[in-house]
C-alpha positions as CSV (number, residue, x, y, z in Angstrom):
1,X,88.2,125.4,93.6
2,X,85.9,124.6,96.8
3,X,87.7,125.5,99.8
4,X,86.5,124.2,103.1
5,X,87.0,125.9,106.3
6,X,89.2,124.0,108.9
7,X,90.1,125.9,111.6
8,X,90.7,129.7,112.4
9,X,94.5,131.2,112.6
10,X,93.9,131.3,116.9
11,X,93.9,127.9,116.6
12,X,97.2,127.5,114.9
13,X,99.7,129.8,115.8
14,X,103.2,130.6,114.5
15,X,105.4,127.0,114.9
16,X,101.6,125.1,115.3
17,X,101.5,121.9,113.9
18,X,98.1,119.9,113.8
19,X,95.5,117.2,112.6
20,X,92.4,118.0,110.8
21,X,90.0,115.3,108.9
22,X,87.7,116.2,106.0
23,X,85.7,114.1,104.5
24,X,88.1,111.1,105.5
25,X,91.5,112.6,104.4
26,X,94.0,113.4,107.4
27,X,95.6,116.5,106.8
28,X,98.7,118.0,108.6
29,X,98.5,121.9,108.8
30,X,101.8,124.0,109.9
31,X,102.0,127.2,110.3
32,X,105.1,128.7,109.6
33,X,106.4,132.0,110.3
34,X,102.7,133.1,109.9
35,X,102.4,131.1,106.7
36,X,100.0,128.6,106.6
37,X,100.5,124.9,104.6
38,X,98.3,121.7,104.3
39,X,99.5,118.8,103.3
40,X,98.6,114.9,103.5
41,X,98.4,114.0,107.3
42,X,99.7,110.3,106.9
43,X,103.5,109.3,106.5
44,X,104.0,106.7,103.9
45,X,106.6,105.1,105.6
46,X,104.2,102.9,108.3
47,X,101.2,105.6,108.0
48,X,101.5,108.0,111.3
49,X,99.8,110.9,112.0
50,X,102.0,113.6,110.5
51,X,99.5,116.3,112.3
52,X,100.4,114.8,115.7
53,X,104.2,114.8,115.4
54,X,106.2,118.3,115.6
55,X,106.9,121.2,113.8
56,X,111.0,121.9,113.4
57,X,111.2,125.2,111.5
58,X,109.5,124.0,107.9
59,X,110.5,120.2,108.8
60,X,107.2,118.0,109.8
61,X,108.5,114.9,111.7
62,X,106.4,111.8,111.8
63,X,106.1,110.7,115.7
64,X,106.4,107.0,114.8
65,X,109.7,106.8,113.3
66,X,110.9,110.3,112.5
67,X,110.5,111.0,108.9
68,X,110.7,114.4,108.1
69,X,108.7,116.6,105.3
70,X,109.3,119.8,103.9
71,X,105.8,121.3,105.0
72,X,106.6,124.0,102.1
73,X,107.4,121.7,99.5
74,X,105.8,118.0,100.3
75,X,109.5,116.6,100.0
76,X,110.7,113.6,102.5
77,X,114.2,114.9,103.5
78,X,115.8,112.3,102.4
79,X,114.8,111.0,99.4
80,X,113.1,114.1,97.0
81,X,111.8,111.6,94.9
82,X,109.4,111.2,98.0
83,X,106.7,113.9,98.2
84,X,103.2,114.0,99.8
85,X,100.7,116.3,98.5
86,X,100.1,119.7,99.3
87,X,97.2,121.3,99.3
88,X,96.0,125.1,98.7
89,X,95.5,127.5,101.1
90,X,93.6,130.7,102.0
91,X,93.4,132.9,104.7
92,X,89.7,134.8,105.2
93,X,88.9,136.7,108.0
94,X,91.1,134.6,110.6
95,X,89.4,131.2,109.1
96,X,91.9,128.6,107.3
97,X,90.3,127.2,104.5
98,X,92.1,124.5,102.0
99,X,91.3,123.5,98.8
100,X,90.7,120.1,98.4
101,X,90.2,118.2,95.0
């Protein structure tokens, strides 16, 4: 595994939704209830920015049309069969690092 720092826990707090690009891939990164996810960043529905819509509780909503994901789980809340990918994460010394392939 080679994680990759991509922003510190200040920057994200509790409820924080946001954007980060590495290497090319858009990421969305929640941070929920003081636990941290990463997921893909773009909606597969008309590709928005996941990491600039809003956080709802563990529910990611795209701000083009409203598609929400299950930043725990990857799952589009309306069809299961739907699921972005989620990516590993640690926590080190207040830096977010994720895992990516």
């Amino acid at each position: 595994m080679a994680f990759r720092p991509v922003c510190t826990v200040g920057q994200l707090p509790p409820g924080g939704l946001t954007e980060v690009i590495i290497d090319g891939k858009q990421l969305a990164l929640c941070n929920v209830d003081g636990a941290i996810h990463a997921m893909d960043g773009v909606c597969p529905h008309r590709g928005g920015s996941l990491g600039q819509g809003a956080l709802h509780g563990n529910m990611v909503v795209c701000p083009w049309h409203a598609w929400e994901f299950d930043c725990t789980t990857g799952q589009y809340d309306y069809n299961p069969c739907i699921q972005l990918t989620k990516f590993p994460v640690l926590v080190e010394g207040g830096d977010i690092l994720v895992d990516l392939p």
